[in-house]
PDB file of the backbone (N, CA, C, O) and the ligand in Angstrom, with CONECT records:
HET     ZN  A 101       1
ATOM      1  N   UNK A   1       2.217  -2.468  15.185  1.00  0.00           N
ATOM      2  CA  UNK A   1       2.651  -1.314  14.373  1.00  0.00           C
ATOM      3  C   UNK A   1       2.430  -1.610  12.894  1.00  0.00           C
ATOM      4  O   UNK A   1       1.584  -0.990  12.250  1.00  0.00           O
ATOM      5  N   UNK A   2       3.351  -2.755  12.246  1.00  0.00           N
ATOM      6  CA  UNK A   2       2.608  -2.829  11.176  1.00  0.00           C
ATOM      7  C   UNK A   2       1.818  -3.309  10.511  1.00  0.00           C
ATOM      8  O   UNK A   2       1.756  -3.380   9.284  1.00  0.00           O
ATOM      9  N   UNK A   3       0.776  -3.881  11.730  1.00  0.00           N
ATOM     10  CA  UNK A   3      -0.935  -3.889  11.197  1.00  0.00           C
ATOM     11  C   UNK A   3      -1.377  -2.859  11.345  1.00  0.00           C
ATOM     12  O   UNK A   3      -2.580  -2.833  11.089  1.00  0.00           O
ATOM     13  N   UNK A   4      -0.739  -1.451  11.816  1.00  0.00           N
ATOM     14  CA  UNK A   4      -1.697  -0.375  11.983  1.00  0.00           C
ATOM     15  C   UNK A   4      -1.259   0.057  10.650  1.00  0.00           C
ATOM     16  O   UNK A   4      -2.068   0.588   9.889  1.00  0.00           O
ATOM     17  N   UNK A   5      -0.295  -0.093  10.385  1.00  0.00           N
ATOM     18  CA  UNK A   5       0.246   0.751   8.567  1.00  0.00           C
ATOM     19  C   UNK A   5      -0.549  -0.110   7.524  1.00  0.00           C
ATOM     20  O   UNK A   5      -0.519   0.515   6.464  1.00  0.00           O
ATOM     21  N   UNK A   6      -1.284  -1.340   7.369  1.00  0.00           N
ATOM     22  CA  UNK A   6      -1.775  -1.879   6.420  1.00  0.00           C
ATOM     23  C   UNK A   6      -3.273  -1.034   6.273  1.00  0.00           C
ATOM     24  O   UNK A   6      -3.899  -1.047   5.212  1.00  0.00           O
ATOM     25  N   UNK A   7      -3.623  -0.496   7.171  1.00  0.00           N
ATOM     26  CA  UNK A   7      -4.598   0.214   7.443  1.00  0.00           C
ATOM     27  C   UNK A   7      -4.787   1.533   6.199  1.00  0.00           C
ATOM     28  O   UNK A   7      -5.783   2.054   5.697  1.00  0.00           O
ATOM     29  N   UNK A   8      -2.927   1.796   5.976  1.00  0.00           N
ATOM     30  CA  UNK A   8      -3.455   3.338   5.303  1.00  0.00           C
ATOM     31  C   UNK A   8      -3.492   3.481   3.963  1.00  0.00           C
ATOM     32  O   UNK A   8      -3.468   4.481   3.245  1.00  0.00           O
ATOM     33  N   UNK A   9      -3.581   1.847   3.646  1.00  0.00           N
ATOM     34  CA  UNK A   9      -3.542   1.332   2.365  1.00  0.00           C
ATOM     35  C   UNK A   9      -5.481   0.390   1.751  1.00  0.00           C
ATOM     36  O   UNK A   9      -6.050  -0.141   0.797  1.00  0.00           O
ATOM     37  N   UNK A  10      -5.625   0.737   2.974  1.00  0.00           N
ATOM     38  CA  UNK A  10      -7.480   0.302   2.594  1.00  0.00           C
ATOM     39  C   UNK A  10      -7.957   2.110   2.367  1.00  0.00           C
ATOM     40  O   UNK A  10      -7.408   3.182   2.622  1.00  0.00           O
ATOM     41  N   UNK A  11      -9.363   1.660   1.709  1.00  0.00           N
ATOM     42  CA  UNK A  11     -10.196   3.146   1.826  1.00  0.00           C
ATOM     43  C   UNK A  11     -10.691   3.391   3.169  1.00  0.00           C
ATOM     44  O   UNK A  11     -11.173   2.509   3.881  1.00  0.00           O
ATOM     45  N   UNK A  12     -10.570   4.524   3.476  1.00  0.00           N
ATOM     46  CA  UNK A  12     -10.905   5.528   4.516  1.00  0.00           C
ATOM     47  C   UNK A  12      -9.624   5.360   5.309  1.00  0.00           C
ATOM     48  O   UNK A  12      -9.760   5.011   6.482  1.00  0.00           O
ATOM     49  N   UNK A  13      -8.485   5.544   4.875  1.00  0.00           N
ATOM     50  CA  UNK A  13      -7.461   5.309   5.841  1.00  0.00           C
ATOM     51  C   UNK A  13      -6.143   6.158   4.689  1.00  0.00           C
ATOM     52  O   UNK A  13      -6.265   5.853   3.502  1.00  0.00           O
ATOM     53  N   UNK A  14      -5.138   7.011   4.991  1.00  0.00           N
ATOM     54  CA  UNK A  14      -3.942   7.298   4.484  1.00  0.00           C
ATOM     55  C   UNK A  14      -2.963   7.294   5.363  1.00  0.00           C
ATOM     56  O   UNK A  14      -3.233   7.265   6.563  1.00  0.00           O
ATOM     57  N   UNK A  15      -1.845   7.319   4.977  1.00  0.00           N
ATOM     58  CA  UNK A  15      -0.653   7.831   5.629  1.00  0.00           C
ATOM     59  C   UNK A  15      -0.206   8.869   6.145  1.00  0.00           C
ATOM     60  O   UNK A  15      -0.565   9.732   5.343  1.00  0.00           O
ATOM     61  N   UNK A  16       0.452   9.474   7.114  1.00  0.00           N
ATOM     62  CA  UNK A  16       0.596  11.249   7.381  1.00  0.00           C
ATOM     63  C   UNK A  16       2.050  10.549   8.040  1.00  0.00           C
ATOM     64  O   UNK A  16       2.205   9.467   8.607  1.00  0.00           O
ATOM     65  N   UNK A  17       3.190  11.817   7.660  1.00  0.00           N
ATOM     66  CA  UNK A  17       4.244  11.891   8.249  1.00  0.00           C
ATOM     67  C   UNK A  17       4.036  12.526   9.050  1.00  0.00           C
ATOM     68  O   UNK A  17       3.100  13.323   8.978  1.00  0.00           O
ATOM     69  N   UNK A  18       4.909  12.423  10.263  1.00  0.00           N
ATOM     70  CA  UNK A  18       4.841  14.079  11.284  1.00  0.00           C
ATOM     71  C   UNK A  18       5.964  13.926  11.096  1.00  0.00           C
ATOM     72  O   UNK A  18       6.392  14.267  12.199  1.00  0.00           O
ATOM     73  N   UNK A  19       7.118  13.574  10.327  1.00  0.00           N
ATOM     74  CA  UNK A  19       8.384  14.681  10.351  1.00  0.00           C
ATOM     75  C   UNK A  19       8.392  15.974   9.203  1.00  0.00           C
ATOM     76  O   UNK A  19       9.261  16.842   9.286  1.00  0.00           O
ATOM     77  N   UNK A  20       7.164  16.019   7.948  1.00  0.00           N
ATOM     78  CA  UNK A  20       7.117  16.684   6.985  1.00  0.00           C
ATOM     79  C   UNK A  20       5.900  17.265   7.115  1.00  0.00           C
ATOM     80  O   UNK A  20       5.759  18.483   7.222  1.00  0.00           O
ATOM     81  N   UNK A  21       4.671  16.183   7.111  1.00  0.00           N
ATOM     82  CA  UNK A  21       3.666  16.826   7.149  1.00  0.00           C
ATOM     83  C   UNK A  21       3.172  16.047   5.660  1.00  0.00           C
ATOM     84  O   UNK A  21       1.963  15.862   5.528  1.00  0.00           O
ATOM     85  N   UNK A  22       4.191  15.552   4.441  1.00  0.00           N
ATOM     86  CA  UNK A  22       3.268  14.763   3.858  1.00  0.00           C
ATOM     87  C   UNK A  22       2.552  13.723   4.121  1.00  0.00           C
ATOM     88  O   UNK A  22       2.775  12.848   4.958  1.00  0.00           O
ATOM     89  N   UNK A  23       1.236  13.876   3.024  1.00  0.00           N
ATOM     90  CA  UNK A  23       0.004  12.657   3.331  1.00  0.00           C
ATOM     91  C   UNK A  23      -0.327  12.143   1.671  1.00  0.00           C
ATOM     92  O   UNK A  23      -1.453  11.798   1.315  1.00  0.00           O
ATOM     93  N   UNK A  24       1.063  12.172   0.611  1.00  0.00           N
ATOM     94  CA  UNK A  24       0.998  11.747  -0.222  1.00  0.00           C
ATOM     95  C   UNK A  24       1.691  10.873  -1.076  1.00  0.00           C
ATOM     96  O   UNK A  24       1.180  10.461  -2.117  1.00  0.00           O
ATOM     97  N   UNK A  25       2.425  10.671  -0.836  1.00  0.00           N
ATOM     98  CA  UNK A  25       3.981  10.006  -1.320  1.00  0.00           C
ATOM     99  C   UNK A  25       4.810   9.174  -0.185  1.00  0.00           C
ATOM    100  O   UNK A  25       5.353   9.478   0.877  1.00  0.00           O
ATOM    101  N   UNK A  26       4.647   8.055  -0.888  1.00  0.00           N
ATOM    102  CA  UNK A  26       5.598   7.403   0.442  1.00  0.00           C
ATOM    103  C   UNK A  26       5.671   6.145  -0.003  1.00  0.00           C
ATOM    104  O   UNK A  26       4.678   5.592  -0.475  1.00  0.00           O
ATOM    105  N   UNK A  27       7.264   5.334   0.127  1.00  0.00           N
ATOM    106  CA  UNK A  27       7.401   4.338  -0.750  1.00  0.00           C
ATOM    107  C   UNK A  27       6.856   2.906   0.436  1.00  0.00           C
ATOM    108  O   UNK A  27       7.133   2.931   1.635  1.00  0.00           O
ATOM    109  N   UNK A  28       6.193   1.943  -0.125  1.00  0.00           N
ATOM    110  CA  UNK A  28       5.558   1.270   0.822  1.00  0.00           C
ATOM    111  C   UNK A  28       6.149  -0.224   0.321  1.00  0.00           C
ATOM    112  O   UNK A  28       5.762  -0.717  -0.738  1.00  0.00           O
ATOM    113  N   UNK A  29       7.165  -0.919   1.228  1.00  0.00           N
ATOM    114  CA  UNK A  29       7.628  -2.232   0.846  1.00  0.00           C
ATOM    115  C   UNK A  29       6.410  -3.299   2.062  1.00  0.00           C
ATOM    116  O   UNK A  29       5.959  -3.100   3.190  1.00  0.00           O
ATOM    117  N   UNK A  30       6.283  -4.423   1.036  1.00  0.00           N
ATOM    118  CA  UNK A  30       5.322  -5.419   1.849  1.00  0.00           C
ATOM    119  C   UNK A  30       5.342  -6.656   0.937  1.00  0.00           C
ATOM    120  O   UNK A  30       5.519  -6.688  -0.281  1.00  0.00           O
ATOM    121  N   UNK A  31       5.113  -7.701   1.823  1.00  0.00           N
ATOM    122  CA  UNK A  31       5.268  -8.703   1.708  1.00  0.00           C
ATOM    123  C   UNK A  31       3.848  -9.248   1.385  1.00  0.00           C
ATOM    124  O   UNK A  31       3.090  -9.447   2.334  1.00  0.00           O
ATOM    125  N   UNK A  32       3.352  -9.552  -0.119  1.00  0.00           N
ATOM    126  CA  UNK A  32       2.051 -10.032  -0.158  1.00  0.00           C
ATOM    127  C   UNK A  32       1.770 -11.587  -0.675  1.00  0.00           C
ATOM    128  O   UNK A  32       2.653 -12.200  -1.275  1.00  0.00           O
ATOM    129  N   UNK A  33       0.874 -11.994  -0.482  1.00  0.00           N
ATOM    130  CA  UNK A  33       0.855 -13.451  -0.792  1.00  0.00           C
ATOM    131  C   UNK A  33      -0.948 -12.963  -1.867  1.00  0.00           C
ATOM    132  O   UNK A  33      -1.715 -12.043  -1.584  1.00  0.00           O
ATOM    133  N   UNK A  34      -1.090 -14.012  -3.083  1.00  0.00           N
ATOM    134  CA  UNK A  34      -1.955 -13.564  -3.913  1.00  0.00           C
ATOM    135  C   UNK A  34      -2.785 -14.446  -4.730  1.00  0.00           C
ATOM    136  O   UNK A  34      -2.035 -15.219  -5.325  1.00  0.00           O
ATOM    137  N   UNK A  35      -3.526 -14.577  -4.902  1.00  0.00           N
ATOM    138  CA  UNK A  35      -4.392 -15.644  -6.169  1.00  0.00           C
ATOM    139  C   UNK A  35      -4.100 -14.499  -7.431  1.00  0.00           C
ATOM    140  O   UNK A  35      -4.010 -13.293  -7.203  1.00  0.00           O
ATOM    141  N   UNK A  36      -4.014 -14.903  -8.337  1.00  0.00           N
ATOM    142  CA  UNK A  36      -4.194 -14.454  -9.617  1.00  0.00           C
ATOM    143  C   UNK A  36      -4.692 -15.265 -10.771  1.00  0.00           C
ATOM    144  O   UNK A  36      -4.112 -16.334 -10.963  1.00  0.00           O
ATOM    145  N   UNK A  37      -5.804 -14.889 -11.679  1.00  0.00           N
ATOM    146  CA  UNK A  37      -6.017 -15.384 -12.719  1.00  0.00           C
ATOM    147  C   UNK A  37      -5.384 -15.156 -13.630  1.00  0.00           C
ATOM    148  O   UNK A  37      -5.556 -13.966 -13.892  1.00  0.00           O
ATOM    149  N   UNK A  38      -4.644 -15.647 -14.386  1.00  0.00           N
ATOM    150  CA  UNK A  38      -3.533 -15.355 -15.751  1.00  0.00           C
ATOM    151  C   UNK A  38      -4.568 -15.922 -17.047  1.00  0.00           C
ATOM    152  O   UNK A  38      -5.040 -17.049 -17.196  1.00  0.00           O
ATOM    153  N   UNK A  39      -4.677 -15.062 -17.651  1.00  0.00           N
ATOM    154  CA  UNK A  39      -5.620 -15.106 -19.057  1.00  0.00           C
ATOM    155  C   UNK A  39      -4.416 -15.268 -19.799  1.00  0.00           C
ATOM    156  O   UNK A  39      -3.567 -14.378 -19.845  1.00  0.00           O
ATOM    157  N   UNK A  40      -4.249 -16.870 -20.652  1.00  0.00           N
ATOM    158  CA  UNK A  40      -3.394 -16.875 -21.863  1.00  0.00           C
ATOM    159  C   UNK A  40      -4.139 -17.185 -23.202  1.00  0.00           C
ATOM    160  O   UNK A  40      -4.959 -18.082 -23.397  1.00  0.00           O
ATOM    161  N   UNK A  41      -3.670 -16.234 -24.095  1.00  0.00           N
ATOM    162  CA  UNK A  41      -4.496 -16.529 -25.454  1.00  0.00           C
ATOM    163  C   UNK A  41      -3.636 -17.846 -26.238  1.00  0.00           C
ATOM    164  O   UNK A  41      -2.595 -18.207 -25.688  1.00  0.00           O
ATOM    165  N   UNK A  42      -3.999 -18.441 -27.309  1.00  0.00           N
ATOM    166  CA  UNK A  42      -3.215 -19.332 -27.977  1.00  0.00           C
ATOM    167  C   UNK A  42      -1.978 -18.900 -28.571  1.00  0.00           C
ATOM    168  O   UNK A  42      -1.006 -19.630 -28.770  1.00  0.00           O
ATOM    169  N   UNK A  43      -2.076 -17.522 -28.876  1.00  0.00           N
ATOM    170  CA  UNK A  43      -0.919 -16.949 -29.587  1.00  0.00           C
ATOM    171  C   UNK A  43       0.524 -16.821 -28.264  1.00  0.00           C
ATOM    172  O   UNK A  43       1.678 -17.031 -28.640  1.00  0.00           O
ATOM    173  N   UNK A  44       0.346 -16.609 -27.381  1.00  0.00           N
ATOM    174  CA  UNK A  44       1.041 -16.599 -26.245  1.00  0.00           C
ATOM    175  C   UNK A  44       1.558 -15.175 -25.606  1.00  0.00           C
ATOM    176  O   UNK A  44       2.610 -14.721 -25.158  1.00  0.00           O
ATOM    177  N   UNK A  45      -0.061 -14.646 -25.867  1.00  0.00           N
ATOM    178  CA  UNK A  45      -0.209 -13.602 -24.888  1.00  0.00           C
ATOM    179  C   UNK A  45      -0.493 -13.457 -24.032  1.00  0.00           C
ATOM    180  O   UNK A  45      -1.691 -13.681 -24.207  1.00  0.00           O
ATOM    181  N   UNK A  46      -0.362 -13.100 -22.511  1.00  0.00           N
ATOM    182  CA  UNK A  46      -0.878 -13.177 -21.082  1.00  0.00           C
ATOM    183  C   UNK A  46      -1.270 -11.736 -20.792  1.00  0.00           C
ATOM    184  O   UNK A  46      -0.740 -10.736 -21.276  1.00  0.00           O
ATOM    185  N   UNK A  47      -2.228 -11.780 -19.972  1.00  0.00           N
ATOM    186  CA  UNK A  47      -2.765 -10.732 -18.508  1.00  0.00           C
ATOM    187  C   UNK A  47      -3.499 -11.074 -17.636  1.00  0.00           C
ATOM    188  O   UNK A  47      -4.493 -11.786 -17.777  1.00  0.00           O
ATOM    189  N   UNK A  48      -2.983 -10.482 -16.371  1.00  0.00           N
ATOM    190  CA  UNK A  48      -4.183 -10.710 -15.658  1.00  0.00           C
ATOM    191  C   UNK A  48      -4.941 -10.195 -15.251  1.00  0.00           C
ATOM    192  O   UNK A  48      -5.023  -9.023 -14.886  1.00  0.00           O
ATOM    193  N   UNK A  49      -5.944 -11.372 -15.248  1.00  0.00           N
ATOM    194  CA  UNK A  49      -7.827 -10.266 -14.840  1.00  0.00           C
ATOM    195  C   UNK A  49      -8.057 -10.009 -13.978  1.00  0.00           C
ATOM    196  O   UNK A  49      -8.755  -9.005 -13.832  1.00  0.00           O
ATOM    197  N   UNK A  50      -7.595 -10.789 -12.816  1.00  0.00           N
ATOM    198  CA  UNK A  50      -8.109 -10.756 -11.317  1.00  0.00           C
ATOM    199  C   UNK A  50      -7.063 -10.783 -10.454  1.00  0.00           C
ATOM    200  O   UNK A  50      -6.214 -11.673 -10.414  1.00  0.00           O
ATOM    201  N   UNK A  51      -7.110  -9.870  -9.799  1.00  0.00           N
ATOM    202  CA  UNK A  51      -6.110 -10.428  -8.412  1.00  0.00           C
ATOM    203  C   UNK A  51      -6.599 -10.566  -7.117  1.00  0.00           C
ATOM    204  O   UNK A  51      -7.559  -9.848  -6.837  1.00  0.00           O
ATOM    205  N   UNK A  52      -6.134 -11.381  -6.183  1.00  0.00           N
ATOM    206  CA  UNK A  52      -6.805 -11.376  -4.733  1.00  0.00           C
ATOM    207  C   UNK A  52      -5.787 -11.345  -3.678  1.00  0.00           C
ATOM    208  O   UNK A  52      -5.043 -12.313  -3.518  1.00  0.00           O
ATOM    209  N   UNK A  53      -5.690 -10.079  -2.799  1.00  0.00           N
ATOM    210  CA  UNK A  53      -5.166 -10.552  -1.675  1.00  0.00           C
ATOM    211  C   UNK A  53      -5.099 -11.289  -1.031  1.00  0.00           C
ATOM    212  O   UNK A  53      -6.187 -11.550  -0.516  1.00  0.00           O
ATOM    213  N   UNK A  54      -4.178 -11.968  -0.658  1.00  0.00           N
ATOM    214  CA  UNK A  54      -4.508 -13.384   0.545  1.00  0.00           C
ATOM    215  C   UNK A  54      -4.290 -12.982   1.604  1.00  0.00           C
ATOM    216  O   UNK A  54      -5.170 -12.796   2.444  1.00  0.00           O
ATOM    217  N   UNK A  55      -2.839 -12.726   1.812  1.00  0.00           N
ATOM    218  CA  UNK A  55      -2.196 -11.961   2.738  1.00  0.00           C
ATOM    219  C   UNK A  55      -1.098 -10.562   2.472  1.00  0.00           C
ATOM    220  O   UNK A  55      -0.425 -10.242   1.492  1.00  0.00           O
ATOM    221  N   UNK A  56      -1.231 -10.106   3.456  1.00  0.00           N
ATOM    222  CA  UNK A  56      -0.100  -8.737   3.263  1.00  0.00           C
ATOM    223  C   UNK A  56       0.393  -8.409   4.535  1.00  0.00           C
ATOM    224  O   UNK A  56      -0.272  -8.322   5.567  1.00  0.00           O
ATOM    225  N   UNK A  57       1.766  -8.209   4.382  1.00  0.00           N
ATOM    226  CA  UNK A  57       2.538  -7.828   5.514  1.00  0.00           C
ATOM    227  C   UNK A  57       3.428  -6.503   5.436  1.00  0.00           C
ATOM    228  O   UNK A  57       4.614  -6.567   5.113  1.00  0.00           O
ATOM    229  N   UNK A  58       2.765  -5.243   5.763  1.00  0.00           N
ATOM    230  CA  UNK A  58       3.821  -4.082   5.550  1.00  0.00           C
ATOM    231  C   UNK A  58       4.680  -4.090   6.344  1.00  0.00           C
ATOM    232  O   UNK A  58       4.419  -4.107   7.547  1.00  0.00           O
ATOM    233  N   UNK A  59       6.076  -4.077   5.819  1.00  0.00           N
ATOM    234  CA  UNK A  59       7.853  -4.261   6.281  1.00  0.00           C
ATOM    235  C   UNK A  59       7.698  -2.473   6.795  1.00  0.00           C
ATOM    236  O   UNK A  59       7.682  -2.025   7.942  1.00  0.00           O
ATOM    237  N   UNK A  60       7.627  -1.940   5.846  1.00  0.00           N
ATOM    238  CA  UNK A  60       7.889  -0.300   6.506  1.00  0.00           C
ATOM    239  C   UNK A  60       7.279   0.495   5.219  1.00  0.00           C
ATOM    240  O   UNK A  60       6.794  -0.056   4.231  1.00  0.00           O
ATOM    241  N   UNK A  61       7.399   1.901   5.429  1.00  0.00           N
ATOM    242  CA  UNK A  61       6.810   2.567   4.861  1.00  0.00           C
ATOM    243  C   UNK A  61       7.207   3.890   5.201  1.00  0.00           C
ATOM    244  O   UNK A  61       6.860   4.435   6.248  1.00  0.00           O
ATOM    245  N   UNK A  62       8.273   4.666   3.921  1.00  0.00           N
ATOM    246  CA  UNK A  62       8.963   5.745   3.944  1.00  0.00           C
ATOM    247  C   UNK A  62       8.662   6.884   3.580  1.00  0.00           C
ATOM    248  O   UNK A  62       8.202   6.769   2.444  1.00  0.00           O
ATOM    249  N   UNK A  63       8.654   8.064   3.930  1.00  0.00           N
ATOM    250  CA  UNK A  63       8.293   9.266   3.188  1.00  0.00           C
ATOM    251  C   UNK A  63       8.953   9.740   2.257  1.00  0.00           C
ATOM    252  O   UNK A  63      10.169   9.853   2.413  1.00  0.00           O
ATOM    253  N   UNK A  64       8.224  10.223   0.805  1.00  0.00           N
ATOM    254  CA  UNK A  64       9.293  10.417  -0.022  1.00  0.00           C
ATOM    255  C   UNK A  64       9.784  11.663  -0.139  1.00  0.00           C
ATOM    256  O   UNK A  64      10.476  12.129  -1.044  1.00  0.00           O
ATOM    257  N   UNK A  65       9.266  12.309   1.111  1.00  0.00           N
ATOM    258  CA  UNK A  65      10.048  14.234   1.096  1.00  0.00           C
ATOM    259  C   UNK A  65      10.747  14.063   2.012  1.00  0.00           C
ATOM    260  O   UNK A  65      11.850  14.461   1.640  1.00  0.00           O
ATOM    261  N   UNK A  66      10.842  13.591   3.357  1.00  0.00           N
ATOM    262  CA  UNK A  66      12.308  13.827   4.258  1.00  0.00           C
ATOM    263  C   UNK A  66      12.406  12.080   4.224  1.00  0.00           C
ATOM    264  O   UNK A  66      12.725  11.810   5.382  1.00  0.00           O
ATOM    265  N   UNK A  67      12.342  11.396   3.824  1.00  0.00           N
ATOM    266  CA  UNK A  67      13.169   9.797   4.191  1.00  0.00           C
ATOM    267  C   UNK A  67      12.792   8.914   4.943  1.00  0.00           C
ATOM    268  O   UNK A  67      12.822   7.724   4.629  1.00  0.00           O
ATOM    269  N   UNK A  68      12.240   9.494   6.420  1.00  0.00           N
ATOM    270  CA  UNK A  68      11.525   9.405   7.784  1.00  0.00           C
ATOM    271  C   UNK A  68      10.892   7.894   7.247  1.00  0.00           C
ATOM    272  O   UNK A  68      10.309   7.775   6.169  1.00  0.00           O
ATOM    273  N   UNK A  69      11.120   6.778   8.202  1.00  0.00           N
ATOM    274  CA  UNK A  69      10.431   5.585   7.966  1.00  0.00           C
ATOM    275  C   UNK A  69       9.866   5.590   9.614  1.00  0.00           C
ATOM    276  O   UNK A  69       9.052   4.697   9.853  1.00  0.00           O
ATOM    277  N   UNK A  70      10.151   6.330  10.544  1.00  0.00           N
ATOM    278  CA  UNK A  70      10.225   6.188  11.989  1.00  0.00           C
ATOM    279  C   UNK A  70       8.899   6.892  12.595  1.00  0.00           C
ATOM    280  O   UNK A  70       8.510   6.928  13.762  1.00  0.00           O
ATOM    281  N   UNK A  71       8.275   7.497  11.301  1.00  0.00           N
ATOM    282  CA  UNK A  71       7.277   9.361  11.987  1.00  0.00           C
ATOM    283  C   UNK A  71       6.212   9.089  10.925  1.00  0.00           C
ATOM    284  O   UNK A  71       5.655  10.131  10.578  1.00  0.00           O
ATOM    285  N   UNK A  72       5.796   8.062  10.350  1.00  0.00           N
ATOM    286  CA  UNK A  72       4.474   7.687   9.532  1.00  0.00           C
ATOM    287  C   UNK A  72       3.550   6.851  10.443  1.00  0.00           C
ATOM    288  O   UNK A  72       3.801   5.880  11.158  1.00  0.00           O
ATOM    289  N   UNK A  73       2.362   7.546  10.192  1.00  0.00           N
ATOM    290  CA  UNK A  73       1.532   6.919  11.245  1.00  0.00           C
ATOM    291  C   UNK A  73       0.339   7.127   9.858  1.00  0.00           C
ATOM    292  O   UNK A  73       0.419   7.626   8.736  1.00  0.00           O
ATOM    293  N   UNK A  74      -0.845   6.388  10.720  1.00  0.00           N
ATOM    294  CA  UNK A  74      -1.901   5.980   9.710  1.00  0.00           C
ATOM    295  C   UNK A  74      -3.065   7.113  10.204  1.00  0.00           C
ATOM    296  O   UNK A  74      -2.675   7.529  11.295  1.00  0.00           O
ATOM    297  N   UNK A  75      -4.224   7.717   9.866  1.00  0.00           N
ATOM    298  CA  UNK A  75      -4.907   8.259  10.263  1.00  0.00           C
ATOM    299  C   UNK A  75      -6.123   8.043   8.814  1.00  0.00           C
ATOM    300  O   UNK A  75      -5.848   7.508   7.740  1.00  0.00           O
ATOM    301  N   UNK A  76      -7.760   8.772   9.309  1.00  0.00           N
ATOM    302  CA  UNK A  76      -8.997   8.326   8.720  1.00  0.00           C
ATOM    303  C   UNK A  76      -8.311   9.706   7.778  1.00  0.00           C
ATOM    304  O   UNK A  76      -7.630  10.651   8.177  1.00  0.00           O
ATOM    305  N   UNK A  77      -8.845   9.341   6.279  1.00  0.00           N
ATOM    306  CA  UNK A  77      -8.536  10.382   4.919  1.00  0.00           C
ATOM    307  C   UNK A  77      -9.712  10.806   5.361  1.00  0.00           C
ATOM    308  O   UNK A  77     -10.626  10.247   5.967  1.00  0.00           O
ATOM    309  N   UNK A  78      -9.517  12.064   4.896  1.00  0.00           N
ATOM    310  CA  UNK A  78     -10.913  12.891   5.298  1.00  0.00           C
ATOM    311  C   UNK A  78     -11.834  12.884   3.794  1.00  0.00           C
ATOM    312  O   UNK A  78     -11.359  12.852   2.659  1.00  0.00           O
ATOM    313  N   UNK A  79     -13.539  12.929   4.250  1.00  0.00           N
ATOM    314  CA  UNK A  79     -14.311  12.519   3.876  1.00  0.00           C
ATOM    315  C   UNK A  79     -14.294  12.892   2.775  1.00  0.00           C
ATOM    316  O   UNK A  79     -13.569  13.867   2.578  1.00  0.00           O
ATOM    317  N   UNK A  80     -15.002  12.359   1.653  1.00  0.00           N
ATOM    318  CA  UNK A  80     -15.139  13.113   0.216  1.00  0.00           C
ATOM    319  C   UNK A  80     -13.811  13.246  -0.496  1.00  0.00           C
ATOM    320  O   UNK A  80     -13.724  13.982  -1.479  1.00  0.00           O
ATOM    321  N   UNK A  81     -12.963  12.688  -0.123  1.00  0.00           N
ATOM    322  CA  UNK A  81     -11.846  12.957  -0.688  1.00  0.00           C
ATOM    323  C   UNK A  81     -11.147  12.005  -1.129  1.00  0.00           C
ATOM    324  O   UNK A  81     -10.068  12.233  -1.676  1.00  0.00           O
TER     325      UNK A  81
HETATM  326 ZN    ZN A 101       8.248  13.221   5.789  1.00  0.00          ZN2+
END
């Protein structure tokens, strides 16, 4: 189940509730593991340039019009879009 939800977080893939019907909003908690490059200047300013997934683990993933964490399923975003 939630390797099928990491799915609606790559391209060609979204989220759809069937308790609402949204396919836009939805709060997504996950557990990620990451490389990052941290650019520090001498003055002791930071950002970073790069990030890399290592790993990711989606915990759940809620709709933000009825609440529903139980009725989100993953499906292909339709084309061109
Ligand atoms: Zn919903």
């Amino acid at each position: 189940m939630t390797d099928d939800l990491a799915r609606g977080l790559e391209a060609g893939g979204r989220f759809r509730c069937d308790g609402c019907g949204n396919v836009t909003r939805f709060d997504v908690v996950a557990t990620t593991r990451t490389r990052r490059f941290h650019h520090f200047d001498l003055g002791g300013d930071r950002r970073v340039e790069e990030e890399e997934i290592l790993e990711q683990t989606i915990e759940s993933v809620t709709c933000r019009w009825c609440g529903r964490a139980d009725a989100v399923h993953v499906e292909s975003a339709p084309a061109g879009a």
